[in-house]
C-alpha positions as CSV (number, residue, x, y, z in Angstrom):
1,X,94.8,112.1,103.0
2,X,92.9,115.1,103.2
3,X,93.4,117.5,101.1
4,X,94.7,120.2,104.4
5,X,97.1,117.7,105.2
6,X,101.0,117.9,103.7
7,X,102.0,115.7,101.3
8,X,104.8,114.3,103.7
9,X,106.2,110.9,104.8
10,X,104.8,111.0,108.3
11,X,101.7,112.1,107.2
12,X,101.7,108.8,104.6
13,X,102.7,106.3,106.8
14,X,99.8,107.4,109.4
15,X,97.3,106.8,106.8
16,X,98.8,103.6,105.7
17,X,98.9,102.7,109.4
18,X,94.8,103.1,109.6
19,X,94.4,100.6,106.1
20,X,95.1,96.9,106.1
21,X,96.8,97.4,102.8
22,X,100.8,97.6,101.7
23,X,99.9,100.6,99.6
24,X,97.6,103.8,99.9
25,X,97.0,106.1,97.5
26,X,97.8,110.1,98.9
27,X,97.3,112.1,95.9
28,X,96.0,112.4,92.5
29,X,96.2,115.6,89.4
30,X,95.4,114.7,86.0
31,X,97.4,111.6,85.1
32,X,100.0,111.7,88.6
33,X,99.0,109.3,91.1
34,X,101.3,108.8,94.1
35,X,101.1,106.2,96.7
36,X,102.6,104.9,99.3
37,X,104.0,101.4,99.4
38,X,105.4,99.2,102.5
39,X,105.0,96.0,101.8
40,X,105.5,93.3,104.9
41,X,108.0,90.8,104.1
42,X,107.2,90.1,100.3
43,X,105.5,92.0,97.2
44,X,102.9,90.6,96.3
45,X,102.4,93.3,93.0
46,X,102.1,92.5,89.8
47,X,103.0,94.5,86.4
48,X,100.9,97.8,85.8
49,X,99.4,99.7,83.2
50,X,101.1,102.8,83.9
51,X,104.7,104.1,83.8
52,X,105.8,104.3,87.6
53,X,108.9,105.8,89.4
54,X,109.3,104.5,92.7
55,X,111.3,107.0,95.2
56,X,112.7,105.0,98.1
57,X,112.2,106.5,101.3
58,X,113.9,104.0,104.0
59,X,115.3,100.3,103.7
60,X,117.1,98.3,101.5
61,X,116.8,95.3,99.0
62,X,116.5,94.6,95.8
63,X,114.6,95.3,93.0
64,X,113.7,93.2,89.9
65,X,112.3,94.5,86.7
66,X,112.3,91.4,83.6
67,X,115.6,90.2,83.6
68,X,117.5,92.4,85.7
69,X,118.3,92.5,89.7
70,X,119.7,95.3,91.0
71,X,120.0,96.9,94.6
72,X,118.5,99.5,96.2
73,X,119.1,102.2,98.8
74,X,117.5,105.0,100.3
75,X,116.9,108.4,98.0
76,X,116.8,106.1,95.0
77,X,115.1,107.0,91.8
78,X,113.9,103.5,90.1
79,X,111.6,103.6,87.6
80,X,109.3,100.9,85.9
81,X,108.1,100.9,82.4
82,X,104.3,100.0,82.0
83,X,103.9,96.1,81.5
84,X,107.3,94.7,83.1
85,X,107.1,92.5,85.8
86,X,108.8,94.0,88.9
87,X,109.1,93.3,92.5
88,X,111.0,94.3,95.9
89,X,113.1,91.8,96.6
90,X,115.0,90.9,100.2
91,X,114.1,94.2,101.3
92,X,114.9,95.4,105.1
93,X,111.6,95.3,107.9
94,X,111.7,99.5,107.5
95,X,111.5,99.6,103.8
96,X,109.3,101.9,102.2
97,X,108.7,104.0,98.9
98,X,106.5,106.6,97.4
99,X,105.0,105.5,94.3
100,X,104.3,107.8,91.3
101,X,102.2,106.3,88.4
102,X,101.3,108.7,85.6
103,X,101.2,108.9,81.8
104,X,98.7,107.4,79.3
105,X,97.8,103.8,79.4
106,X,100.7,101.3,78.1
107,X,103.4,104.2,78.8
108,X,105.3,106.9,77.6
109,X,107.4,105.9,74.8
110,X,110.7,107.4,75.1
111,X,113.2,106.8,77.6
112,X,116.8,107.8,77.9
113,X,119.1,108.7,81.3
114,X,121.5,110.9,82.1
């Protein structure tokens, strides 16, 4: 995205559109990055670096992280230590999230939820 251009889903999903990739990257300060992710039947990612929230903007499935499988819906928060295997699982043809890595290499190291 250009940097005149809102930071907004439409605006994403064009310049996914334009890329033969399930993610593009939109924006980057300091240690945030945030993508865009729509991946086309099955996700093919692997475990990352990075701490990552993933904010789900339409669809449905299922996410695994490790051990644990749990479903998703539209407006949810998931997040995704550094270094644990996680996928989108049986997701819906229209699903698609924004992706927000950030924090130092190998993760934060506290975590607690409300």
């Amino acid at each position: 995205m250009k940097a005149d251009e809102r930071l907004t889903v439409a605006n994403a999903l064009a310049q996914l559109e334009r890329e033969d990739s399930p993610y593009e990257k939109v924006f980057r300060h300091g240690s945030l990055h945030v993508e865009i992710y729509k991946p086309d039947h099955e996700d093919p990612q692997t475990k990352h670096s990075l701490d990552e929230i993933y904010v789900v903007i339409s669809g449905t499935g299922f996410i695994v992280r490790g051990d644990d499988r749990q479903a998703f819906e539209v407006g949810e928060v998931i997040f995704v230590p550094a270094g644990i295997e996680h996928r989108f699982e049986e997701f819906s043809d229209d699903f698609a999230t924004w992706v927000f890595f950030f924090g130092p290499e190998g993760g934060e190291q506290e975590t607690w939820f409300i």
